[in-house]
N, C-alpha and C positions, 0 to 999 in steps of 0.2 A: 401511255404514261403522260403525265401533264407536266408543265414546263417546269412545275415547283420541285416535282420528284427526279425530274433528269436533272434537274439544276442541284437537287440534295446529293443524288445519286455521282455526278460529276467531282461535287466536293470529296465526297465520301470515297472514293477512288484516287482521288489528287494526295488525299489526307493518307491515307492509305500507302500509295507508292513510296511517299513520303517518309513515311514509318519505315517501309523496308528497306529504304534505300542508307538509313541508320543504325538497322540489324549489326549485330556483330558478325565476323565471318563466319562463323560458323556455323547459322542459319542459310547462308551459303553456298554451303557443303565443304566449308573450311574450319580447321582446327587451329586454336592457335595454339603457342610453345608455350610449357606450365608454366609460370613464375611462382605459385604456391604450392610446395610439395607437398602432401599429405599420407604422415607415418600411420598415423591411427593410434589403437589403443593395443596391437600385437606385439609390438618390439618389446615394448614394457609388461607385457605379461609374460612373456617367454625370459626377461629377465630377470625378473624376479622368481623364475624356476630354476636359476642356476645354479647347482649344487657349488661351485668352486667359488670360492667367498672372492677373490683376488680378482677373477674377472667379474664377477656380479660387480662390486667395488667401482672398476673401471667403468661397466655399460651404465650403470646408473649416474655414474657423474654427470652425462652426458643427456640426459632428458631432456633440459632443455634448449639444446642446441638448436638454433632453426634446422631445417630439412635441406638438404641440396643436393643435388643429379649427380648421380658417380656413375662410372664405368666400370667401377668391381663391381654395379650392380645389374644383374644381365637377367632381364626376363625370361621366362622358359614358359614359351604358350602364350604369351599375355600373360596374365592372373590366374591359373588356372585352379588354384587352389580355392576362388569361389564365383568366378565366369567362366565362363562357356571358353573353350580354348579357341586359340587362333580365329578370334573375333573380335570384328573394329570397339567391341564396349570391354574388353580384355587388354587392348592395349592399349587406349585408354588409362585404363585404370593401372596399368602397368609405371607409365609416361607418368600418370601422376604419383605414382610413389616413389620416383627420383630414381627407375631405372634410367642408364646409359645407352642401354644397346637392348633392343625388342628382337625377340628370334620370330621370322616367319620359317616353317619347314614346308619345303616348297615339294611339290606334286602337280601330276599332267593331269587334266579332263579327256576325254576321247578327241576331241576336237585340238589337242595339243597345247592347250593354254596353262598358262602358269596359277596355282592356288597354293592356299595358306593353307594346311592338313599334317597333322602329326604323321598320318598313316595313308597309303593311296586308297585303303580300304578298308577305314573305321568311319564310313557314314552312319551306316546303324549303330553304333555305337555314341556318335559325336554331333549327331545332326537330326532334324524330323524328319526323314526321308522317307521312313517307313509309311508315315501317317500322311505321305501325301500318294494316292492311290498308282495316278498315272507314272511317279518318278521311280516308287516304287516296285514295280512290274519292270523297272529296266535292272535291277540289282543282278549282279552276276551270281548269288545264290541269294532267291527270294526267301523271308521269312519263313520259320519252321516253329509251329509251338513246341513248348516240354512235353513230357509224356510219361508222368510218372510215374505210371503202372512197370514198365521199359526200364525207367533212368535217364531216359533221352533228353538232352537238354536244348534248348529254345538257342535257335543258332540262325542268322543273316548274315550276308558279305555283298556291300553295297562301295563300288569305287567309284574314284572319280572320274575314270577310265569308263565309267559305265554310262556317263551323261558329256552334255556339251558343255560349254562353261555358261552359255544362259539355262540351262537348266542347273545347274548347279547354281547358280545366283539367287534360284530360287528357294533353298532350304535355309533353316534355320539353325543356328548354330544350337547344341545343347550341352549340360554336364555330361562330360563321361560318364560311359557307364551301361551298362545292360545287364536288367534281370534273367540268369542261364534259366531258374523253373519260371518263366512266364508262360501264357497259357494262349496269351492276346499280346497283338500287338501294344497295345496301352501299357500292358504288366512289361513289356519288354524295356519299353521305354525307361522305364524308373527303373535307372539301376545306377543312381549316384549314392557313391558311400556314404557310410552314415557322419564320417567328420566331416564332410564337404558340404554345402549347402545347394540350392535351387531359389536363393534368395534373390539374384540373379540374373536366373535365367528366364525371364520373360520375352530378354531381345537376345540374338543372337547372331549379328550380322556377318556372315561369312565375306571374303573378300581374296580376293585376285593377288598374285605377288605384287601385280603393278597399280595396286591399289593400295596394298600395303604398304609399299614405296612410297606412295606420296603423300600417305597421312603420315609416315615416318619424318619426311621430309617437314612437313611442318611442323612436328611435335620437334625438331630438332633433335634426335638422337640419333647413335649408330646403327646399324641395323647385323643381323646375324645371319642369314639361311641359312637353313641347312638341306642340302640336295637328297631326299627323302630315295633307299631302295626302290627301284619298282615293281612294284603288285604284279604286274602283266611281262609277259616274257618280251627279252628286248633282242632287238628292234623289234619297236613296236610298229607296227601297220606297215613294216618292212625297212623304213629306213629310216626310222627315228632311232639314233645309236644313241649309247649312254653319252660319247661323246658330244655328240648333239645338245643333248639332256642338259650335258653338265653348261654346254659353251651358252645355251637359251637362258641359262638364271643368271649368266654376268651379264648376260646383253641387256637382261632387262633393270639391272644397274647402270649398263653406258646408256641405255638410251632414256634414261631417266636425268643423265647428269650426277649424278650420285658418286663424288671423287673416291677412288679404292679405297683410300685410308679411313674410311667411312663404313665401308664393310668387310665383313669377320665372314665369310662361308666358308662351310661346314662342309663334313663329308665320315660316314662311319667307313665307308669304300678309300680307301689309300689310293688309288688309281684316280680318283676326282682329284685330288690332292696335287698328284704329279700331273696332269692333264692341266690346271688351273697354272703351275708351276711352269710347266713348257709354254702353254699358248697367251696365255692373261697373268704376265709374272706379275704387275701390279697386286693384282688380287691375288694371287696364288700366294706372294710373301706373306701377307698376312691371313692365308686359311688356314682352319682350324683341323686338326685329324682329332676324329672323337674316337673313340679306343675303343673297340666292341668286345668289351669281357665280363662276363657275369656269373662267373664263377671264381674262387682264386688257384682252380687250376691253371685256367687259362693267361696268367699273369707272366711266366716265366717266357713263353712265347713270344707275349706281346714287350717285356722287356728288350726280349733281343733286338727285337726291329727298330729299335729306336736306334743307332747308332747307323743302320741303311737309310731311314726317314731323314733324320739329321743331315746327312750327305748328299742328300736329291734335294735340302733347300728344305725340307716341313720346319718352321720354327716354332708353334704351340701345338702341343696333344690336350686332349679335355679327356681324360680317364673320369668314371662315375667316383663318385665318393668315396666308396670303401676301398676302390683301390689305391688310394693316395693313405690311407692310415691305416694304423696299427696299434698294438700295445704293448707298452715296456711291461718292463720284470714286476714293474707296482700295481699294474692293470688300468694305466692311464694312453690315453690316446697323444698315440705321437703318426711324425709321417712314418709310412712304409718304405719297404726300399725299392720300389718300381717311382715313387716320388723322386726320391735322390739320386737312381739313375737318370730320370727323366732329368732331371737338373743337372747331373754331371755330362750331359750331353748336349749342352746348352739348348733346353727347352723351356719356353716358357708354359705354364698352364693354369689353364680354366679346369672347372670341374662340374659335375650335374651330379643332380637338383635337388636343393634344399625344399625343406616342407610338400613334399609327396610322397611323407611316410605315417601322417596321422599325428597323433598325441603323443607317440615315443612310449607308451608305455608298454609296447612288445619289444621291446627291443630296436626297433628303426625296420625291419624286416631288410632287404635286399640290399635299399640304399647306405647300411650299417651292417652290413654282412659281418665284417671284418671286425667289428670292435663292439660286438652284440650286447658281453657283461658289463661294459664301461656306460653304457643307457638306461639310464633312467628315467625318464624323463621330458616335458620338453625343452624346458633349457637347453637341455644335452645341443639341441641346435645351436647354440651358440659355442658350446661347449666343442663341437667337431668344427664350427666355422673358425673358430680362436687359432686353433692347432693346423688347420690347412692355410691360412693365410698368414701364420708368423713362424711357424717351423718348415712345412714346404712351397710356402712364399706362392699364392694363385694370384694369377692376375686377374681374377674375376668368378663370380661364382653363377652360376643360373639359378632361379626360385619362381616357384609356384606363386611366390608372394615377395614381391621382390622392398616392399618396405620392410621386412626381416635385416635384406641385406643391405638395403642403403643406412638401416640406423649403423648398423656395424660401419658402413665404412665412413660414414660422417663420422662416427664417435672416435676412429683410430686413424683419420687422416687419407684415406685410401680414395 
């Protein structure tokens, strides 16, 4: 090289470092906290589908209210009603729509490390696992095509349990979702509903609790886990107990710094609840008992227990939606009475999840079991969010799409 070219070459490096050393953090590998919340254009189309003129009335007054972070607004997945779930461009996108509190749902690798996963064993479903050959052949049931001659439907079960956490670091976050008659692995793949998109899903960074943790940390919100069932029979590899389980996802809040009052963990297990309660009362006061009933048989049961929960110290239950509402004698949605128990037992509560029912024009399916003739609509979301937050009074809602719920609560003070 001649003296003129190392000498250009030298500048051209100086100039260079120079440049990045002006980067914003987040080139980095830093995020900063939003200051510009972005509703979009869904709040207001969902409100202008609301049949009840009186709250239509109220939501619209409110359009142009700037946007601001609340904590009645509680992400569920990230965004997952149009990113890949439990992925760093999910929360994200979460954090910018003035959620409060981001849910990681936390799960073990083989190698006992903490990850962000709805399920310990929805990789083929939520990841490209399949399509990467080598990680694929660890699945605890490898890929199966359909077989339509039979009826046999195209079935994988891929955990996290199944890999280490650097192998796990290596998949790609995807839309839920799996085609049952796929043939190929590729057909399997596509199996995102048709009201959710893959607009998307190009990136899909999966991420660690303790990764989550600390982009939480700088997007400055609360955070939520929830301590995910495990897939694999426990004690896992002999001596990994639940209690174990449950005391490794506080730790990796102390040892992050992360004061209790900062996180909400979760538990559909009542036994994590009181475990959190005895050993980590900090945390344990304000965990969450999510209610596992999906039927309205099972509501009378779970009533009872409320008044045993109560008295071991549980102060919020998160029942699904439909359990918290009902319909009067006019066929309008009011709260239920597992809401007003729950309330007359001094509990406070949350509730799961808005917009992971589609366009509402079936009815709402599962998440609206209970008050099925009173949907029409999408509105109706607003229409069910009205009635749980001012008749049985939530302190917070989870959403697939959580700018739904921060216009609500920017518009009504919440």
């Amino acid at each position: 090289m001649t003296h003129v070219l190392r000498q250009a070459a030298m500048l051209l490096a100086g100039s260079l470092a120079l440049s990045l050393a002006h980067l914003p953090a987040a080139h980095a590998g830093k995020v900063q906290p939003v200051s510009n919340y972005q509703l979009g254009v869904r709040p207001m189309y969902l409100v202008d589908q609301v049949p009840d003129k009186d709250l239509k009335q109220r939501l619209k007054a409110c359009e142009n209210i700037p946007a601001t972070k609340s904590q009645f607004s509680i992400s569920h997945r990230g965004a997952a009603m149009q990113f890949p779930e439990h992925t760093k461009e999910g929360y994200m996108a979460a954090a910018r729509q003035g959620a409060g509190v981001i849910e990681c749902d936390v799960t073990f690798t083989k190698d006992r490390e903490l990850v962000c996963r709805h399920s310990q064993c929805d990789l083929a479903q939520t990841t490209n696992i399949l399509s990467i050959p080598d990680l694929a052949a660890k699945c605890s049931v490898p890929f199966s095509p359909a077989d339509p001659a039979t009826g046999k439907q195209a079935t994988a079960t891929c955990c996290t349990s199944d890999l280490t956490v650097s192998e796990f670091k290596r998949l790609m976050g995807k839309m839920e979702g799996a085609n049952p008659n796929a043939t190929s692995v590729a057909e399997y793949m596509k199996g995102t509903p048709d009201w959710r998109t893959d607009a998307y899903a190009a990136t899909g960074t999966l991420m660690t609790l303790a990764e989550a943790i600390e982009l939480f940390k700088q997007l400055k919100v609360d955070m939520t886990p929830e301590l995910k069932a495990a897939s694999v029979p426990m004690p896992y590899q002999g001596d990994y107990t639940q209690e174990k389980y449950a005391q490794a996802m506080i730790d990796a809040f102390k040892n992050a710094g992360v004061p209790a009052k900062r996180v909400w963990a979760q538990s559909f297990n009542i036994n994590d609840n009181y475990y959190w309660l005895q050993h980590e009362p900090e945390f344990g006061k304000q965990s969450v008992a999510l209610i596992p009933v999906d039927t309205p048989d099972q509501v009378p049961a779970a009533k009872a227990l409320l008044p045993e929960m109560a008295a071991k110290g549980v102060k919020i239950v998160a029942p699904p939606i439909w359990a918290l509402l009902s319909l009067d004698k006019k066929g309008k949605m009011v709260g239920s009475d597992y809401a007003y128990a729950a309330r007359n037992a001094g509990m406070k509560i949350i509730s799961w999840s808005l917009e992971r029912s589609g366009p509402l024009t079936d009815g709402g399916g599962y998440y609206f079991q209970s008050v099925t003739p009173a949907v029409k609509g999408p509105g109706d979301y607003y229409t069910a969010l009205d009635v749980l937050a001012n008749d049985v009074g939530i302190i917070g809602m989870f959403s697939d799409w959580p700018a739904t719920v921060t216009y609500y609560a920017n518009c009504t003070g919440r």
